[in-house]
N, C-alpha and C positions, 0 to 999 in steps of 0.2 A: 669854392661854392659849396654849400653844405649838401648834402643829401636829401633830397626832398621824397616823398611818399604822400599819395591821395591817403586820404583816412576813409576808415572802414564805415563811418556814417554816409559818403560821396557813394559810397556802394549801394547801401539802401535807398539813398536818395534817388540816383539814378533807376533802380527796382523799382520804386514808389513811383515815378516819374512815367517808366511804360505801362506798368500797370493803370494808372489812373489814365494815361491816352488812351489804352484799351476800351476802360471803360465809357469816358466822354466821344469815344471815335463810335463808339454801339448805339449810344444813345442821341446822337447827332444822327447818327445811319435811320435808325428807326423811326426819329421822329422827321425825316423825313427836310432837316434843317442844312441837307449839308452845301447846298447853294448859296447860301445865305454868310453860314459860320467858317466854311472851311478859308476863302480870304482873307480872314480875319485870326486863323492858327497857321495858318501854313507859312506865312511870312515870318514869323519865329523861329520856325522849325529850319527854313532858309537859310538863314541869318547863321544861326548857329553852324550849319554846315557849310557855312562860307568863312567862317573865322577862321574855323581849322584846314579848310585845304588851301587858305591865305596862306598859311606856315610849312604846310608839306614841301613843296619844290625850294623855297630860301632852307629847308631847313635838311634837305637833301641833300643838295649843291655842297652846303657849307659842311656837313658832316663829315658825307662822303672823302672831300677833300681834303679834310687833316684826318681821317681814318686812314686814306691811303700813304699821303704824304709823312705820317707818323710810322708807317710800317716798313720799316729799315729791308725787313729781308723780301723780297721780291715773290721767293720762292713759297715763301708764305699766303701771297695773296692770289697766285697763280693755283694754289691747293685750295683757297678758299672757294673761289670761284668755281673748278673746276668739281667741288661736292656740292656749291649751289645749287649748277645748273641741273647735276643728274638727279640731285635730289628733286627738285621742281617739274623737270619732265614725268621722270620715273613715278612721282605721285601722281601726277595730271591723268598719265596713261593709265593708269590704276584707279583714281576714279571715274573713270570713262567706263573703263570694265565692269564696276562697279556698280555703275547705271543700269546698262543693258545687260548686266544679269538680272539684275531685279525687273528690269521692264518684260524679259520675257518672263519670268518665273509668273507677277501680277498683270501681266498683257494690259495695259490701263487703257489702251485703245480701244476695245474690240466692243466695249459695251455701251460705247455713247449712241446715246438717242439721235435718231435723223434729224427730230424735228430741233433738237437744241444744237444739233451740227451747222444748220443754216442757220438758226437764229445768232449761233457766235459767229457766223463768219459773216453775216449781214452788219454786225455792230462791230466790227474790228478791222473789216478789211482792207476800208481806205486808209487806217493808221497803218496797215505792214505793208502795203505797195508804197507808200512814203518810204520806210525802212529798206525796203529793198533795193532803191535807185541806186546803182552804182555799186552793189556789194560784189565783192572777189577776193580770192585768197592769191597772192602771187609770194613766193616765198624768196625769191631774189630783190623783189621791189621790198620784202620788208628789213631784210637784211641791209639793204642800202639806206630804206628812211634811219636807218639804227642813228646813224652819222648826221651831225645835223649842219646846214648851211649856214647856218646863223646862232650859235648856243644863246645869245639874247632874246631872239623870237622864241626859242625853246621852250624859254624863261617865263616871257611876257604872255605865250600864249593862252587863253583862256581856260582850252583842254590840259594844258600842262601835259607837256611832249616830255614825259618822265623817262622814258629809256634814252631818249638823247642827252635829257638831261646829266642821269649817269653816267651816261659816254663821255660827254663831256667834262665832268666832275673827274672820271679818272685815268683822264689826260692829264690833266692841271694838275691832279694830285701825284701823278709818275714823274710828270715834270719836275715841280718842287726837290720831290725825291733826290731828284740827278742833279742839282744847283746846287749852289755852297752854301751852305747854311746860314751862311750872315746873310743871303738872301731871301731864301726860302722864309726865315721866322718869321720876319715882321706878314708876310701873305699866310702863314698858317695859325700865326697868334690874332689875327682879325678875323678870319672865319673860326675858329675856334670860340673865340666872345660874343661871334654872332649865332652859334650854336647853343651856346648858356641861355643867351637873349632870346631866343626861340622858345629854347624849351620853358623859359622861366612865363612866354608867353600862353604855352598852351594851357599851365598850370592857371593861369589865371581865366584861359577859356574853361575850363572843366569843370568850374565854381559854377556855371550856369547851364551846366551839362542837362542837372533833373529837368528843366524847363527848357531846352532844346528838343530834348528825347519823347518827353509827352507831347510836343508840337506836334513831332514828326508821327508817331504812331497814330495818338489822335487825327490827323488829316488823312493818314491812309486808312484806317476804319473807318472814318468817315465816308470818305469817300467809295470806297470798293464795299465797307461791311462783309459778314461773315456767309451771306446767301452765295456769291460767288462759289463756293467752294462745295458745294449741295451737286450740280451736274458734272463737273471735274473733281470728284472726291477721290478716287482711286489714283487717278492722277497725282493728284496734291500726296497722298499716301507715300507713294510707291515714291518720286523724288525725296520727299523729306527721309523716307526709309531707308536708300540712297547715300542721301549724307551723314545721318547717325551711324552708319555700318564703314564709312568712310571712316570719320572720325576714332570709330571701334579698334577697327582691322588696320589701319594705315597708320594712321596717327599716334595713337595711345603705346600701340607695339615699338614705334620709332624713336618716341620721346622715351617707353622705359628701359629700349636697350641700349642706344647709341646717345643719349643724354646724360649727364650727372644730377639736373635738376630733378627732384623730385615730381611725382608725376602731381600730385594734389596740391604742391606747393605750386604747382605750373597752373595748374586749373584757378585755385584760388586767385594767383595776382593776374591771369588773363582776361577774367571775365570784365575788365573796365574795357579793353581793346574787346572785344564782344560784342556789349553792348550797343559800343560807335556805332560799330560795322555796321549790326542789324539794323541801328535806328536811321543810318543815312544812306545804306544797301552800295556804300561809295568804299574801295580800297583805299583809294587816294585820302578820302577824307580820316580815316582809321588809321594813317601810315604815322602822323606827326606821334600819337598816343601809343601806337604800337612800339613804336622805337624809346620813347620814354618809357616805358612799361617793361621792355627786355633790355636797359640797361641799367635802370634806378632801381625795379623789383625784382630782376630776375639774375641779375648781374651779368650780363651778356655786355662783353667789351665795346667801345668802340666801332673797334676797326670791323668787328663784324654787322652789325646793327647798321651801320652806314652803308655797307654794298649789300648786303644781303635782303634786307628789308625793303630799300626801294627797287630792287629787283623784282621781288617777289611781288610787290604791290602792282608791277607792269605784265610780266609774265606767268605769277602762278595763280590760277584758277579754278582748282578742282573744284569745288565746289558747282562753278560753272559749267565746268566741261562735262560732270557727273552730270548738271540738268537737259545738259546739250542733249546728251544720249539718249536720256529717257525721255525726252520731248520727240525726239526724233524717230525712235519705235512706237510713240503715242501716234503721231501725226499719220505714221506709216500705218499700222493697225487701222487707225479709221478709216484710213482708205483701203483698206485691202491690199496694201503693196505688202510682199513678203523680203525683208530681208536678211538674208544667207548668210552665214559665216563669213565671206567675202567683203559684203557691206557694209558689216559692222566692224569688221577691222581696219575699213574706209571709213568709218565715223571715229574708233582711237585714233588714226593718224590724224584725220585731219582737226577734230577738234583739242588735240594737243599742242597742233602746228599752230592754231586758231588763237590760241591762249597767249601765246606768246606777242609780243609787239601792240596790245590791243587797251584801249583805255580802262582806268582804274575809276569809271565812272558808274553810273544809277542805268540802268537799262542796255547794256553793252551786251549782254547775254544775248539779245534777241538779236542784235547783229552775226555776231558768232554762228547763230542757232544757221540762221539764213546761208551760210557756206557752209556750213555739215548738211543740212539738207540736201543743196544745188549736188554736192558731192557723190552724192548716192541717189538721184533723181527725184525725190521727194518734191510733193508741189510746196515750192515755199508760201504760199498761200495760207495753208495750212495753219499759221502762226495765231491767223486769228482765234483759232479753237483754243489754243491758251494764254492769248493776251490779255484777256479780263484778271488772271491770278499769277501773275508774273512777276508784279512788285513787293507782292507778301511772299515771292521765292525767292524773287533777287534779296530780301532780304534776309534769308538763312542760306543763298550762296553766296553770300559775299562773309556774313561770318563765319563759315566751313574756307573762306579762300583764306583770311586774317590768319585764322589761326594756323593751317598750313602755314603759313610766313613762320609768324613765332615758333613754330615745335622745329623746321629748320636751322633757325636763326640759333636755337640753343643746340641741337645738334650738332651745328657746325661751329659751335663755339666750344663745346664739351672735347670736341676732337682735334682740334687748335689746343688747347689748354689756354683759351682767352673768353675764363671764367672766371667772376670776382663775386664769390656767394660768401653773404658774411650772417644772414637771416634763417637761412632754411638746414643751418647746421651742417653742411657739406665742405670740405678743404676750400677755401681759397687759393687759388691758380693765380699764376704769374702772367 
């Protein structure tokens, strides 16, 4: 199968694509149409983000599974995993810190108006006591859900149970491993074809990316518009502030010391996996393009791209966890709760713990948020004060969570020597 590459027009397009939802999402908002128009863009925008998380879990399964089953020495995949994980923690906990340094440095609490405090909690509340029915963290029940009773339902299910999925995927793929090879081929030369088949389908979802991307922008300016962010500016500030310093201090330092990729060679081919992200605020949805992206442009092997990447699309968050924090000193500040050195090292444990095992979907942050809260007594109530601006954060947390995936993903391929760069002028790796 030959080498395929988006072209550099599909970039612009897709740039052309948000900008213009920007604009028609402003002017829908202002003129006051968006009752009307938004039924009529949003189902585009849907659409599009159903194609591609059609393809994430078949194209998981199937990767994952000759990643594994191709990699003869054992002891290689047991290092691979084993710098996944710490890397993904170790970053989570670190944007968590991250947060709540800035949240105290900006206090983004301490200034909200009374009267615009009741007014968000009158318009939000009955959506978070929804949310809250049944939220808890149990860290033995999720270690068990890991395991799945049925890998079909895993499969079939709608949320896509992606960490079982994996679990599952790299049983079969250890399995295979240990059979005689005249058995194993024929089961890893079918997933294998159906891995080409996958990808060769997202490349045909991506031709209609520009007009998925302006769907989706356009219906949330439309809908929310830019006034939202007038009474929670500091807020909105201080998070985004957040994740730029994340990306600074965490990220950029990771990828230029412990990667071979270069660092603008990385920024350049990542910004398609980016843009998903932002436009569908979905990991899962970002995952099939992500993996296309760091093994077609970035030359990130296989066998790492297949475990590493739907890992990270299940378990790493920073992005998230980083909003966790500063939501959670916001909430706290407005109410006059003081949280101690104590608290807040209960808010990194637990929204680190939190990240792990929890859906690669559009609003999961506010679940999350609700056990960091309970955790450190905060009234989860609270949530309504920044539910009106959640969706324009979920979506640059969930593109700060994508691209932690990818600067790991080359990381731990850089340090494997299962690097194949033949573009960016660097050795090609065995």
């Amino acid at each position: 199968m030959k080498k395929q590459t988006w072209s550099l027009a599909l970039h612009w397009q897709i740039f052309i694509g948000m900008g213009f939802g920007i604009l028609v999402g402003f002017i829908i908002n202002e003129a006051g149409w968006s009752g009307s128009v938004i039924p009529w863009i949003k189902p585009i925008g849907t659409i599009f983000i159903r194609l591609i998380t059609m393809v994430a879990v078949p194209l998981v399964l199937a990767s994952l599974i000759v990643g594994v089953a191709s990699l003869r020495d054992l002891s290689k995949l047991r290092r691979i995993g084993t710098k996944t994980f710490l890397l993904y923690t170790t970053t989570t906990a670190l944007a968590v810190s991250i947060g709540l340094m800035v949240g105290n440095i900006l206090q983004p609490g301490s200034g909200l108006d009374e009267s615009m405090k009741e007014r968000l909690n009158s318009q939000y509340s009955s959506v978070v006591s929804e949310k809250m029915k049944g939220t808890s963290l149990n860290f033995t029940d999720m270690l068990v859900e890991i395991v799945p009773l049925n890998p079909f339902y895993s499969l079939a299910t709608e949320r896509g149970e992606m960490l079982q999925v994996v679990f599952f995927a790299l049983i079969l793929g250890l399995a295979l491993n240990r059979i005689d090879d005249r058995l194993a081929e024929p089961v890893i030369r079918f997933f294998d074809g159906l891995t080409h088949a996958l990808i060769r389908v997202i490349d045909m979802i991506m031709k209609v990316a520009p007009i998925g991307v302006f769907a989706l922008i356009a219906a949330v300016i439309a809908d929310f518009g830019f006034d939202i962010l007038k009474p929670l500016g500091v807020y909105f500030v201080t998070v985004t502030t957040g994740l730029g310093l994340h990306v600074l201090l965490v990220y950029l330092p990771i990828l230029v010391l412990f990667s071979k990729i270069p660092l603008f060679f990385f920024i350049r081919k990542f910004v398609k996996v980016q843009l998903v992200a932002f436009s569908s605020s979905s990991s899962a949805a970002a995952l099939p393009v992500n993996m296309e992206v760091c093994e077609k442009e970035l030359g990130v092997k296989k066998e790492v791209t297949s475990f590493v990447l739907p890992l990270g699309a299940t378990i790493n968050m920073d992005g998230t966890a980083l909003y966790q924090g500063v939501a959670a000193l916001f909430i706290a500040q407005v109410y006059g709760i003081d949280l101690g050195l104590s608290e807040q090292m209960v808010i990194i444990l637990t929204a680190t713990l939190a990240s792990i095992g929890t859906a690669a979907v559009p609003g999961v942050g506010m679940i999350m948020l609700i056990i960091v809260l309970q955790s450190v007594h905060v009234p989860p109530e609270g949530i309504a004060l920044i539910f009106g601006i959640d969706r324009i954060l979920d979506m640059m947390r969930t593109t700060v969570n994508v691209t932690g995936d990818g600067v790991v993903a080359s990381v731990v391929a850089s340090t494997e020597n299962l690097l194949d760069q033949t573009e960016n002028g660097s050795s090609k790796n065995a």
